[in-house]
SERO-4910 file (N, C-alpha, C, O; in steps of 0.05 Angstrom, whole numbers):
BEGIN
 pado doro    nc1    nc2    nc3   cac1   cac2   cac3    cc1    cc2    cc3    oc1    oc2    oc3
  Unk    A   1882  -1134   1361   1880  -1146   1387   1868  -1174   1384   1847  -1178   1372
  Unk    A   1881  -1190   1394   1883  -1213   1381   1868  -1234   1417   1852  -1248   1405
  Unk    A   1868  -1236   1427   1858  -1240   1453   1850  -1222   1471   1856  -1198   1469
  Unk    A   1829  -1235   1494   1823  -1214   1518   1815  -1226   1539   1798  -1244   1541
  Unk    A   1830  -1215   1558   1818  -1237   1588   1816  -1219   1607   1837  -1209   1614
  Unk    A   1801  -1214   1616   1804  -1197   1639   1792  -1213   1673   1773  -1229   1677
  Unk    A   1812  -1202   1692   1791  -1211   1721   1793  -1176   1734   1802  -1155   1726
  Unk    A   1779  -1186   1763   1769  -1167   1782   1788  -1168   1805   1787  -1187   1822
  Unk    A   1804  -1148   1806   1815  -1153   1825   1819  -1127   1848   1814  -1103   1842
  Unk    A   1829  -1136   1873   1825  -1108   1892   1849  -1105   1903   1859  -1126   1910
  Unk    A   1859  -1088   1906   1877  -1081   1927   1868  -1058   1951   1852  -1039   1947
  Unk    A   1880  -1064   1974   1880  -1056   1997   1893  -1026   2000   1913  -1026   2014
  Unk    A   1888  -1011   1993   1905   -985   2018   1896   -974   2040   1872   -970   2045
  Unk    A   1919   -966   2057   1906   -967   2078   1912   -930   2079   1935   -919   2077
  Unk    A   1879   -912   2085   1882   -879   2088   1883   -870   2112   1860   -866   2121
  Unk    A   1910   -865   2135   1921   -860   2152   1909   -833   2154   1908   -818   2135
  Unk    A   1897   -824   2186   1891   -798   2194   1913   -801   2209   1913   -821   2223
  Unk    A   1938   -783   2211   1956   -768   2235   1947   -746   2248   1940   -725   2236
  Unk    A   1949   -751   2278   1947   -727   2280   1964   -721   2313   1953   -730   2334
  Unk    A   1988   -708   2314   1998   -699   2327   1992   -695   2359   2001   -673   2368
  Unk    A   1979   -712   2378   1963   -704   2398   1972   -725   2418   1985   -745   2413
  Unk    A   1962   -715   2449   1979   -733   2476   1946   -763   2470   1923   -759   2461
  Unk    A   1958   -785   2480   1947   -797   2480   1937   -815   2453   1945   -806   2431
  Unk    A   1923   -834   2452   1916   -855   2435   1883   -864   2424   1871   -884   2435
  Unk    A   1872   -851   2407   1846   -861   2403   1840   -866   2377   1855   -856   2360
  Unk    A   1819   -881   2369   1804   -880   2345   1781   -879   2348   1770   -892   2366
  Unk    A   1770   -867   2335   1747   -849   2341   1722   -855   2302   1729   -860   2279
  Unk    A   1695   -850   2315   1680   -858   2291   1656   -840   2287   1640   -839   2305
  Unk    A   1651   -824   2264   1640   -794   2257   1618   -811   2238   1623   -830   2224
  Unk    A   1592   -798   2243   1571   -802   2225   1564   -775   2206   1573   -753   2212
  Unk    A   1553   -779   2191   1545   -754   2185   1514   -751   2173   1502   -769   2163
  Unk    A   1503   -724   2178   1470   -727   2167   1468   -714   2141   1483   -701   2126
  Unk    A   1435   -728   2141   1437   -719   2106   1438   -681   2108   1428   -670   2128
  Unk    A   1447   -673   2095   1448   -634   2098   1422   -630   2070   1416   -651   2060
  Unk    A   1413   -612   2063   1399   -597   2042   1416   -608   2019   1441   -610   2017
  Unk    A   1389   -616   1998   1402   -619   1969   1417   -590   1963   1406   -568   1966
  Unk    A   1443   -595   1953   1459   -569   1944   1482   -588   1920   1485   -612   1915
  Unk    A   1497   -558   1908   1509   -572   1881   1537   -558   1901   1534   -545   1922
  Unk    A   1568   -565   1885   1579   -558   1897   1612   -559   1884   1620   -579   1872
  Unk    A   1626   -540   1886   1645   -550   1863   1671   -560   1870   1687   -545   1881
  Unk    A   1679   -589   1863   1703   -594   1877   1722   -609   1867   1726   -633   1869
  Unk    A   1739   -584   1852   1767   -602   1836   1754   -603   1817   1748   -627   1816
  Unk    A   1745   -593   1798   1731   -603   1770   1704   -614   1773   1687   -612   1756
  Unk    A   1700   -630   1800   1673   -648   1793   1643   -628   1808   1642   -610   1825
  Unk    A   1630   -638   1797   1604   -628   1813   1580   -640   1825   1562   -652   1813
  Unk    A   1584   -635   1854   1582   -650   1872   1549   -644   1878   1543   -621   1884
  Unk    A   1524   -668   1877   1500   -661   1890   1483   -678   1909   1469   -696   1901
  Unk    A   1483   -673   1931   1469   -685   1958   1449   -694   1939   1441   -679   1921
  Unk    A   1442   -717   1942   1405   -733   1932   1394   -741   1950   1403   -729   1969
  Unk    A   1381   -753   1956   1367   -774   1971   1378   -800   1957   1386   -801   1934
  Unk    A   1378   -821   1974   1383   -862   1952   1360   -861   1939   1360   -870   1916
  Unk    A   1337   -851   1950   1323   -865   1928   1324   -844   1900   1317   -856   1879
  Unk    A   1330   -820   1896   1340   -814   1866   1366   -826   1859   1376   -824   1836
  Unk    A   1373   -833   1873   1401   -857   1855   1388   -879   1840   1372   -894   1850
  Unk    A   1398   -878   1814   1391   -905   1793   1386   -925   1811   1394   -924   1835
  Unk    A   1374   -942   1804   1366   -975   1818   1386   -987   1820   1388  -1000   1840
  Unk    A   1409   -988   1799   1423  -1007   1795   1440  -1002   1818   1453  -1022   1824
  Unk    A   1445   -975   1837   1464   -973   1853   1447   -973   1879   1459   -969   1900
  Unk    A   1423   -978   1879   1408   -980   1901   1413  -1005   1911   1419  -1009   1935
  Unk    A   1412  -1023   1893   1406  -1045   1891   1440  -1065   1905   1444  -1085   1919
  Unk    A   1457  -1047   1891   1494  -1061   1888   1495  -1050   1916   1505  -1068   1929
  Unk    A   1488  -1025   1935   1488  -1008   1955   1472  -1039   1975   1484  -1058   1986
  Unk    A   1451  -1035   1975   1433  -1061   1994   1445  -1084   1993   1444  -1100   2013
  Unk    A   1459  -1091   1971   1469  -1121   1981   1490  -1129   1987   1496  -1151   1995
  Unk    A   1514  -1094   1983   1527  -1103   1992   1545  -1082   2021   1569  -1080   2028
  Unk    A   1515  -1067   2034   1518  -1058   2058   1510  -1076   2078   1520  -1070   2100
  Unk    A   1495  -1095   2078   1487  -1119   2092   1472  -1101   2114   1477  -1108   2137
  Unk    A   1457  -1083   2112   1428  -1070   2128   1444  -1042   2145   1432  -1030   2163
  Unk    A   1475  -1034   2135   1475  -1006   2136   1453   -996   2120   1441  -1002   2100
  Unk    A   1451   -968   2146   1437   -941   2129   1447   -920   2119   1464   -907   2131
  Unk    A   1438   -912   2095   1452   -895   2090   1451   -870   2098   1428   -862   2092
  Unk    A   1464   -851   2107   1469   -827   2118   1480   -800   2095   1477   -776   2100
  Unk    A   1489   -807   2076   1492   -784   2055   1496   -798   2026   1506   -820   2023
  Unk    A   1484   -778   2000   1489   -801   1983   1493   -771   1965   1476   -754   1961
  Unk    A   1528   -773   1951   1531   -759   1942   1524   -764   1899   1529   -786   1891
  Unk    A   1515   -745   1879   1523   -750   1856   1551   -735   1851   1557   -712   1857
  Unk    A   1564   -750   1840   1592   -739   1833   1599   -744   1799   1605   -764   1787
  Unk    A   1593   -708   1788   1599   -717   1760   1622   -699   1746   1622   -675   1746
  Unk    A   1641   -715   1733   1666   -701   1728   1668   -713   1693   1663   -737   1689
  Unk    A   1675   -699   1672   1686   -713   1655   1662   -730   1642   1670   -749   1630
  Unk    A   1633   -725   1642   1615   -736   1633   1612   -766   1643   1597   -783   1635
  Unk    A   1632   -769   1666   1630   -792   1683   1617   -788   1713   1627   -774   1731
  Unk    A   1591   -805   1714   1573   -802   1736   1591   -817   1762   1611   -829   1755
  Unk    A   1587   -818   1785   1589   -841   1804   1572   -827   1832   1564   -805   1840
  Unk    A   1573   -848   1838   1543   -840   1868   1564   -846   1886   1575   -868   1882
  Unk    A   1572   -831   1907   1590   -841   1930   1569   -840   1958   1565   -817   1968
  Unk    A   1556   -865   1971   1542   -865   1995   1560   -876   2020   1577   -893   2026
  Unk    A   1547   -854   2032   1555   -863   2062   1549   -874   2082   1538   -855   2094
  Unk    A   1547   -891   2095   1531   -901   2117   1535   -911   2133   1558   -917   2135
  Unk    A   1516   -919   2155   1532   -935   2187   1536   -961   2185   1515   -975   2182
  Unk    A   1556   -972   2186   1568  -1011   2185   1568  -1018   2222   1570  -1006   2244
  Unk    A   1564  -1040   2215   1567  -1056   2240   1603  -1038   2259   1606  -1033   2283
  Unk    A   1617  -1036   2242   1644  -1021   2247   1649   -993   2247   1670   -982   2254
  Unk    A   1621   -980   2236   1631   -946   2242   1617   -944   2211   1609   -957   2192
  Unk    A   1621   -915   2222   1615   -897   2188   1635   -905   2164   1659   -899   2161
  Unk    A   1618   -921   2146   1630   -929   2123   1625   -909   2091   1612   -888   2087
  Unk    A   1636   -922   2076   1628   -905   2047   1632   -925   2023   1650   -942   2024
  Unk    A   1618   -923   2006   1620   -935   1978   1620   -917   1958   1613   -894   1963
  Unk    A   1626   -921   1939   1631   -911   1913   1621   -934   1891   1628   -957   1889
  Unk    A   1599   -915   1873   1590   -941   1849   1592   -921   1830   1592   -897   1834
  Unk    A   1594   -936   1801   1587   -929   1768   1556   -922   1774   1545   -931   1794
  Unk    A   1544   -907   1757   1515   -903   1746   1505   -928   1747   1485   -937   1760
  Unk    A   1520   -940   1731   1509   -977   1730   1514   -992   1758   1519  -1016   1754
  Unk    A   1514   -988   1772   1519   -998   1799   1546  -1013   1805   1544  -1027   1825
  Unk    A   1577  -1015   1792   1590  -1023   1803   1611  -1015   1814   1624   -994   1809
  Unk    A   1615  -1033   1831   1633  -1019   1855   1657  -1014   1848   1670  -1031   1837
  Unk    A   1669   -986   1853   1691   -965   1847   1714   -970   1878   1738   -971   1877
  Unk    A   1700   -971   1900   1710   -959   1924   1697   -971   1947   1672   -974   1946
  Unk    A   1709   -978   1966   1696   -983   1992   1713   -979   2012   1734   -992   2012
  Unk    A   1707   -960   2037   1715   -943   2055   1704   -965   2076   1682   -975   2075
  Unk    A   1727   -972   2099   1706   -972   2125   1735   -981   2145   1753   -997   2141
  Unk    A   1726   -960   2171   1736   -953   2196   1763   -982   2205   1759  -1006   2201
  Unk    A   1779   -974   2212   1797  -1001   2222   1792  -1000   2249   1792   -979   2262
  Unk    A   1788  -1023   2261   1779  -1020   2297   1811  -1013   2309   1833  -1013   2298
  Unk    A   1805  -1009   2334   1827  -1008   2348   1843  -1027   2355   1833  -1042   2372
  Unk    A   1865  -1032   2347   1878  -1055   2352   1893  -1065   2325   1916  -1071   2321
  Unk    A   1867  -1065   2306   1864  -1071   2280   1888  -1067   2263   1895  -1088   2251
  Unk    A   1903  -1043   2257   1922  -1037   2250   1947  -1048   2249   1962  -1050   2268
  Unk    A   1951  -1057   2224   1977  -1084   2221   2002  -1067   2240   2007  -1043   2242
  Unk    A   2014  -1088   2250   2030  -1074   2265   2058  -1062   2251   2071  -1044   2263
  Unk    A   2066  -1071   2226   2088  -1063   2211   2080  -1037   2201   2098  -1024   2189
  Unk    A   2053  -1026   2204   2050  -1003   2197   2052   -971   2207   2054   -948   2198
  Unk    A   2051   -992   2240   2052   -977   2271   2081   -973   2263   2088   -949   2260
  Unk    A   2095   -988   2261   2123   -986   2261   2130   -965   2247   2138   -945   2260
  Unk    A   2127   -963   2220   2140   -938   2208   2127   -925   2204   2131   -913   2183
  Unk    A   2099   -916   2222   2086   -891   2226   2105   -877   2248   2107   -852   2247
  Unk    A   2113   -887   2261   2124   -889   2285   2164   -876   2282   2180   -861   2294
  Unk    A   2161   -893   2259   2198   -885   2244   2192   -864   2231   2212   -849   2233
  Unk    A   2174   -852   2218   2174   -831   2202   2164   -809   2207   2170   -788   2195
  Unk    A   2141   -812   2230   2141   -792   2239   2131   -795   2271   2110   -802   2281
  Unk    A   2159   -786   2284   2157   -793   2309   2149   -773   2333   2156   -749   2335
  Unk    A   2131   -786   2354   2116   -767   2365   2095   -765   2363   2083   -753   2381
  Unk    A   2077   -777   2336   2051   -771   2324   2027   -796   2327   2030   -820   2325
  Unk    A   2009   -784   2330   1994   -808   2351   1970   -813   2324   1959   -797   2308
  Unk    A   1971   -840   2327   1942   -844   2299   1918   -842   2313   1914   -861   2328
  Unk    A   1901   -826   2313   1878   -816   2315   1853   -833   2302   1832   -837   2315
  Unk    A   1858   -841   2276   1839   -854   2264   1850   -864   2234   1864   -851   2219
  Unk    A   1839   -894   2230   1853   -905   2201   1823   -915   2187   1800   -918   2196
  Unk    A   1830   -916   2173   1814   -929   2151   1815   -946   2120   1819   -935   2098
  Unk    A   1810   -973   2123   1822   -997   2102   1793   -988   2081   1769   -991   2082
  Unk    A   1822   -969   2057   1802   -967   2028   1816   -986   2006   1839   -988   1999
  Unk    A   1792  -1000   1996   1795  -1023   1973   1781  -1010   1953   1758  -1003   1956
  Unk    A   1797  -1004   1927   1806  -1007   1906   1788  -1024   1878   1799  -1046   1873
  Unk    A   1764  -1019   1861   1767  -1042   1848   1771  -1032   1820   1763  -1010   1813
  Unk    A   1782  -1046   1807   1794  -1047   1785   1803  -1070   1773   1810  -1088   1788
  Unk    A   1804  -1076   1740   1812  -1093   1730   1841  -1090   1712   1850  -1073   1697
  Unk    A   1850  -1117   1722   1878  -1125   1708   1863  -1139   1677   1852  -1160   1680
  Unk    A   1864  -1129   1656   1862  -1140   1621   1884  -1149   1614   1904  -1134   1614
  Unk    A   1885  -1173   1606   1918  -1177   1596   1898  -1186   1563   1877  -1198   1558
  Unk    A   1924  -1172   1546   1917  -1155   1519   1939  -1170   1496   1960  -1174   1508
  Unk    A   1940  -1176   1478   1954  -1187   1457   1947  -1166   1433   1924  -1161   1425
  Unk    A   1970  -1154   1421   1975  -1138   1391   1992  -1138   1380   2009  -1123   1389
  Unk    A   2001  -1155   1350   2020  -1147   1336   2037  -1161   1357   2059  -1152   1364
  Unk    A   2023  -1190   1368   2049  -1215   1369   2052  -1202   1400   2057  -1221   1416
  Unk    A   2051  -1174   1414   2061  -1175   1437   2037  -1170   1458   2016  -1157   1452
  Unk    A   2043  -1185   1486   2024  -1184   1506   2032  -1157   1523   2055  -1149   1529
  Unk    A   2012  -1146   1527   2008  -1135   1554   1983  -1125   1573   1960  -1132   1570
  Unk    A   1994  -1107   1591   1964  -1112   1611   1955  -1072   1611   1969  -1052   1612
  Unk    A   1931  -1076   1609   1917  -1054   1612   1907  -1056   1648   1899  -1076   1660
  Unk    A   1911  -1034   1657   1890  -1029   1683   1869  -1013   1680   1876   -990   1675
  Unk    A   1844  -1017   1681   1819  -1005   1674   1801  -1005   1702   1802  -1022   1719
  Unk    A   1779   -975   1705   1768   -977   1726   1740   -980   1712   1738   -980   1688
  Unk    A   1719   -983   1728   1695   -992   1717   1674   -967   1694   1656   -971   1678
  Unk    A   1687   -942   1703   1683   -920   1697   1688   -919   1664   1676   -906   1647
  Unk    A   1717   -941   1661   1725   -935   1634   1753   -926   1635   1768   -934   1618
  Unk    A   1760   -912   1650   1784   -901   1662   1810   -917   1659   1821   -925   1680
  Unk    A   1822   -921   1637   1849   -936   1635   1869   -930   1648   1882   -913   1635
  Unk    A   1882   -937   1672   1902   -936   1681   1924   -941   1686   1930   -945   1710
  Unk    A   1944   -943   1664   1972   -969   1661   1993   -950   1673   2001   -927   1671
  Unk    A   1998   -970   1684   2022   -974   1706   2009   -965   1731   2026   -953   1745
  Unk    A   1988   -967   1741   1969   -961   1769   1972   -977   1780   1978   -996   1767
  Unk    A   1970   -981   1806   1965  -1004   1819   1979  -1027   1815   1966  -1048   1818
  Unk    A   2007  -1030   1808   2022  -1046   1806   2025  -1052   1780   2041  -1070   1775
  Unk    A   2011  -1042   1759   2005  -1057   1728   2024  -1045   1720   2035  -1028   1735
  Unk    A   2032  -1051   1701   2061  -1049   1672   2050  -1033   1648   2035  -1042   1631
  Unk    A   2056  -1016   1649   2051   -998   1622   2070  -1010   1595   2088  -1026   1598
  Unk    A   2064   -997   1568   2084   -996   1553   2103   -989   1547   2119  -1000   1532
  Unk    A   2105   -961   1565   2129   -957   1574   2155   -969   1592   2179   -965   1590
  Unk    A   2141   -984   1607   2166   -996   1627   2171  -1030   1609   2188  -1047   1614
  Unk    A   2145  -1030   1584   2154  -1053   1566   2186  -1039   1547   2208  -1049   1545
  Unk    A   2177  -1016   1540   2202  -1003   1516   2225  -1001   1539   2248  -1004   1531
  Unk    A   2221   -994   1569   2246   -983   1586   2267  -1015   1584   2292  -1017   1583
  Unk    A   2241  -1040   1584   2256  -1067   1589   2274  -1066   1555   2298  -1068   1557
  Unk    A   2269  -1065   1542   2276  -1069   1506   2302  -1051   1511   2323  -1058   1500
  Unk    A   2301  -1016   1535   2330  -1004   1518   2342  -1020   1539   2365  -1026   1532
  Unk    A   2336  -1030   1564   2364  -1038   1577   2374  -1063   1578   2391  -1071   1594
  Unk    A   2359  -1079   1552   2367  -1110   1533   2382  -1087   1521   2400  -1079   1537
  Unk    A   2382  -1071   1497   2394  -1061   1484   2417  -1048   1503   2439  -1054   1492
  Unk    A   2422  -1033   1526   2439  -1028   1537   2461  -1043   1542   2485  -1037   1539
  Unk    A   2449  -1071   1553   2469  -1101   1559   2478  -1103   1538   2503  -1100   1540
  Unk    A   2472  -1106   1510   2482  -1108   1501   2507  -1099   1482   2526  -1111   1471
  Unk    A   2496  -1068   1486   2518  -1051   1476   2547  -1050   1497   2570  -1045   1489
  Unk    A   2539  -1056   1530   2560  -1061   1549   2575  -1085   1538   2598  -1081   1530
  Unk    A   2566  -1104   1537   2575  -1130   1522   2596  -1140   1499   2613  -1158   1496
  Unk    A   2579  -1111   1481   2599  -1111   1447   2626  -1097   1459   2647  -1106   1449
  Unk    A   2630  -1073   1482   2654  -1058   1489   2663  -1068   1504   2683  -1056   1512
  Unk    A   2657  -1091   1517   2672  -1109   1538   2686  -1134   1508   2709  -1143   1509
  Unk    A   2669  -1140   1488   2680  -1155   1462   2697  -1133   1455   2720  -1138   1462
  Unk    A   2696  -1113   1445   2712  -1099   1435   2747  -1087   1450   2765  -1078   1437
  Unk    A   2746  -1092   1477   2761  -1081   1491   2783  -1110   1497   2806  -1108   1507
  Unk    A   2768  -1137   1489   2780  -1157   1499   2789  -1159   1465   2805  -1178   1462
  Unk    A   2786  -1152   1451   2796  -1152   1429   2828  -1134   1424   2850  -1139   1417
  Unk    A   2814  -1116   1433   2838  -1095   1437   2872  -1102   1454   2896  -1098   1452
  Unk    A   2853  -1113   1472   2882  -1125   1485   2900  -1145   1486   2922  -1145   1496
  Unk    A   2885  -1167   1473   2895  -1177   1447   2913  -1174   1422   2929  -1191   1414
  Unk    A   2907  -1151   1412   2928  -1134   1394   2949  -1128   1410   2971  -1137   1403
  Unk    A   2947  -1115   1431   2970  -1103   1448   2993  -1130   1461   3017  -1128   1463
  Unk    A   2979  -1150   1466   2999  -1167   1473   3015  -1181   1449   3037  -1192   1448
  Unk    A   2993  -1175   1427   3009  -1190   1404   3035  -1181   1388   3052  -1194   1376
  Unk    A   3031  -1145   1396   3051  -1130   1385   3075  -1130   1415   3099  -1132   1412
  Unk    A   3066  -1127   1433   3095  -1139   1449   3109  -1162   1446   3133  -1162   1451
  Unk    A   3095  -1189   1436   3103  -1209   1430   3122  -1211   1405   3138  -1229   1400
  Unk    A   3116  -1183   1389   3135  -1178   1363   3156  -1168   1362   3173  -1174   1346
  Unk    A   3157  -1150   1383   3180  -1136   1396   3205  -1152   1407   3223  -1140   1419
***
């Protein structure tokens, strides 16, 4: 590996609640802290804390960049010998959520779309796809992760990595090595179309030459 550059970058998805019902609302849910408990979900294991047993470093990434939300639940989530603290809390806009590394950086950030808010090309083919169904409640979740663009053995490419460590290629729009080898067979495909389009214009060539002998 012959170079390394990496930046920080985010993308937007947007996590659509449908829900089938007369009328039009969006609506905004708090939740309280419940009893420290452990809890098992999907592999990970899940434990209510208080913030202040969360590391500093996520106390700290949490305060500066809730801008004086409180927090209302602060989960430990440990899967895979990989920690992350997911808190929840009240924003100027509704019940929000974050997600940090042990080391405090940011994985995830959850928070409420107001009413209105909702791009309208999205209304549209909520609307085309499933029709009849009233959005109840949305929510704009950002993504962080880094794009590495990588040099080995003369060729570039890009790793997607989450802060966790978590390599993710071809996520989030990135290019794996595979869709590098898919580009290489269908050069190699053109080309082999190419030699039988040479080969066939060859061929008919012969054929006019032997009517010409006739």
């Amino acid at each position: 590996m012959s170079t390394l550059t990496e930046r920080l970058s985010v993308r937007s998805i947007l996590a659509l609640g449908l829900v089938a019902a007369a009328g039009a609302a969006i609506g905004f849910t708090t939740m309280s802290q419940p009893d420290n408990d452990d809890e098992a979900d999907g592999g990970e294991r899940v434990t209510v804390i208080k913030l202040s047993e969360a590391p500093g470093s996520v106390r700290e990434a949490f305060t500066r960049r809730a801008e004086g939300g409180k927090a209302t639940r602060v989960e430990r989530i440990v899967a895979e010998d990989v920690t992350k603290y997911e808190i929840d809390y009240d924003a100027k806009g509704g019940a929000s959520s974050m997600t940090f590394t042990d080391h405090g950086e940011v994985l995830e950030i959850e928070s409420p779309v107001a009413d209105g808010g909702l791009p309208e090309a999205v209304r549209r083919e909520i609307e085309k796809d499933h029709p009849g169904a009233t959005i109840k409640h949305a929510d704009l979740v950002q993504v962080f992760f880094y794009e590495v663009a990588v040099e080995m053995d003369g060729k570039p490419f890009e790793v997607i990595a989450l802060a966790t460590g978590d390599i993710e290629d071809g996520v989030f729009g990135g290019e794996s090595d595979e869709h590098g080898e898919a580009d290489e067979d269908d050069e190699h495909g053109e080309h082999a179309d190419h030699d039988d389009d040479h080969g066939r214009g060859h061929a008919d060539d012969d054929d006019e030459s032997d009517e010409d002998d006739d």
